[in-house]
N, C-alpha and C positions, 0 to 999 in steps of 0.2 A: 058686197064690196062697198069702201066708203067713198062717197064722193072728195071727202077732204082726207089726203095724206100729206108726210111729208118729201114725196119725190120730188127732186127739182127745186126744192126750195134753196132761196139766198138772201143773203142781209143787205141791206146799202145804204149810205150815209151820203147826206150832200156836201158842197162845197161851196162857195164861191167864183173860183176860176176854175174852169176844168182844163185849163190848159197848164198850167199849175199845177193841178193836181195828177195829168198824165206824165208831167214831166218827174215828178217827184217820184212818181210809183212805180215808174218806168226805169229813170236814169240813176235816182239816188237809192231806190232800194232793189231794184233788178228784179221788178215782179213783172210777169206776163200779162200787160194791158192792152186792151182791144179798143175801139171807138165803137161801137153800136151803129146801125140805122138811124137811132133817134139822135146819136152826138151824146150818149151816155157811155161812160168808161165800164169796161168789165175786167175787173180783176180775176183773174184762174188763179187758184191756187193749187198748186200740186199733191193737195190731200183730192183733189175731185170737184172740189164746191167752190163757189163763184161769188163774187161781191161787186153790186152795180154802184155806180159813184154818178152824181146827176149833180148836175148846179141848180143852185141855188140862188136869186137876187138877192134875197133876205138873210141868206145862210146866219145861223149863230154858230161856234162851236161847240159841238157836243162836249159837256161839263163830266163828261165819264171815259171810260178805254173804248174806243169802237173795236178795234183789230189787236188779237193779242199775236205775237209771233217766238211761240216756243223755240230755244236755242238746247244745243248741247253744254257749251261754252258762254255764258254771259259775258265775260270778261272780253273775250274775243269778241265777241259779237256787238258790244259797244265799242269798245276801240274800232271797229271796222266803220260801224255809223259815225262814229265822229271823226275818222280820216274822209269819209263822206262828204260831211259839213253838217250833219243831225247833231243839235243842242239834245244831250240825252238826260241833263240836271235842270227840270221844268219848274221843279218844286223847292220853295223852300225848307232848309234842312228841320223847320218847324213843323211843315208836314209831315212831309217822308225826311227822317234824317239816313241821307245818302254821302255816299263816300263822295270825291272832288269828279267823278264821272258820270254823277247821280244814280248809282245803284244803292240801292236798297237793301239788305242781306235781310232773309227770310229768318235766320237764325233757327229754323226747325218749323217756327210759325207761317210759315207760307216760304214761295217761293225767292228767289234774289228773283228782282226786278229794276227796270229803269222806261220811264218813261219819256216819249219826245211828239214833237206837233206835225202833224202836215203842213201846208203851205197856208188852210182854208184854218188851222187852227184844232183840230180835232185831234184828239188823244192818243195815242198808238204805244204798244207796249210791247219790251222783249224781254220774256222771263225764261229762268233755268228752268229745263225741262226736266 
């Protein structure tokens, strides 16, 4: 038997305010957050698996997607974040050129996408599933 599997394993990205960031994770995207022992946030996600969120003094924002969150409906599912108050048009259309809600169309080559920030600055992403 190995001593290293993947049982139990999870990701996690820091932050700057973690009051901020519960609030965010919590109220404006209705995900199931916890406080820890330590004063570290744990996201549940409903597939099983877990994402610890910790501050950071020095935080930078992570320059990539941390959290992708697959939808059935894009279209829906941004207009729901920006009835929220989530900027989902982060990029300019020189980047990603995205429609005026910043979605992306895959056009066969990948999925439609749209990306938006957390509070600490970090990437988050919600693609047609």
């Amino acid at each position: 038997m190995s001593a290293f599997t993947p049982d139990g394993a999870f990701s996690g990205f820091s932050v700057d305010d973690i009051d901020a960031a519960r609030s965010f994770y919590t109220d404006t995207l209705g995900l199931d957050v916890e406080t820890n022992a330590m004063g570290f946030l744990e996201i549940r996600l409903a597939s099983g698996g877990s994402i610890l969120v910790y501050a950071k003094p020095d935080h930078t924002p992570a320059s990539f997607t941390i959290l992708n969150f697959p939808v059935d409906d894009i279209d829906a599912a941004v207009d729901e974040l920006r009835e929220r108050g989530v900027d989902t048009k982060i990029y300019p259309d020189e980047v990603f050129p995205s429609d005026e809600r910043g979605i992306v169309r895959g056009g066969g080559g990948g999925p439609d996408i749209a990306w938006f920030r957390d509070p600490a600055g970090n990437v988050i992403a919600v693609l047609q599933a």
